[in-house]
N, C-alpha and C positions, 0 to 999 in steps of 0.2 A: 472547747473549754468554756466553763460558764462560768462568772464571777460577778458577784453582789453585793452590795454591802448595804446593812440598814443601820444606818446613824443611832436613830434611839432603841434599838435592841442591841448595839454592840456588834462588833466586827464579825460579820457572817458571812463563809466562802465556800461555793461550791465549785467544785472542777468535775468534767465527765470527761476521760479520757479514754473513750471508747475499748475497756480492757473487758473481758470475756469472764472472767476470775476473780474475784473476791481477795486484795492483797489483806493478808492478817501480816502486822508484825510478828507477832508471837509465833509464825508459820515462820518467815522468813528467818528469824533469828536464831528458830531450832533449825535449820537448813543452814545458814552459817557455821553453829558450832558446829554441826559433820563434819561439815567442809575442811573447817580449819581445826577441827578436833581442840578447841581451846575451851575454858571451861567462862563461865559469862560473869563477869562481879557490877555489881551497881554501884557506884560511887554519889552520895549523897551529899552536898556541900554548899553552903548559900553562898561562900566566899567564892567570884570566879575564877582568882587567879589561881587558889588552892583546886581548886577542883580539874584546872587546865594540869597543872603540876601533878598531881596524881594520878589524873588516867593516861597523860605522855610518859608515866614510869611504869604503868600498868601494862601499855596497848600491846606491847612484842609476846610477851606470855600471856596476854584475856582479851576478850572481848570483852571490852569497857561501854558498860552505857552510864551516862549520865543524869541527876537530878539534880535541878539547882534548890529544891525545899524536899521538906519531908510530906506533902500533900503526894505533890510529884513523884517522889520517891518510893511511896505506897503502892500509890497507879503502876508503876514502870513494875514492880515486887510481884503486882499482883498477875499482871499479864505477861512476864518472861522468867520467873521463877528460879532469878539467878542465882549460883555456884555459892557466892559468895555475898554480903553486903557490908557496903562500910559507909557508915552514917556521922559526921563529924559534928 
């Protein structure tokens, strides 16, 4: 594992963890729902205790991801194209 960090460009970190394969979220998360045949909602929320509150009501019937802004929320939209969204 490699790890660096340059002060005046901002927190930069690399890790090689000598893997053979290319992890994609967007891979793994469509390989989750299979798995658990549940459908994926994004929960969009800047509040964190709301946003703790709604995916531990969510989690038993979805596959909850989370975003804490609507930047965030966009990104996470664009690459796992979930079932559902809910933007507060």
């Amino acid at each position: 594992m490699e790890n660096r960090d340059r002060s005046e460009q901002g927190a930069y970190t690399k890790q090689r963890l000598g893997l053979e394969r290319e992890i994609r979220p967007d891979k793994i998360l469509s390989e989750r729902k299979e798995k658990e045949n549940k459908p994926i909602i994004l929960v969009v929320e800047d509040n964190p205790d709301m946003r703790s509150f709604i995916t531990s009501s969510l989690e038993d019937d979805y596959i909850v991801l989370e975003a804490p802004n609507g930047v965030e929320g966009v990104e996470k939209a664009k690459n796992t194209s979930p079932t559902w969204l809910s933007v507060m």
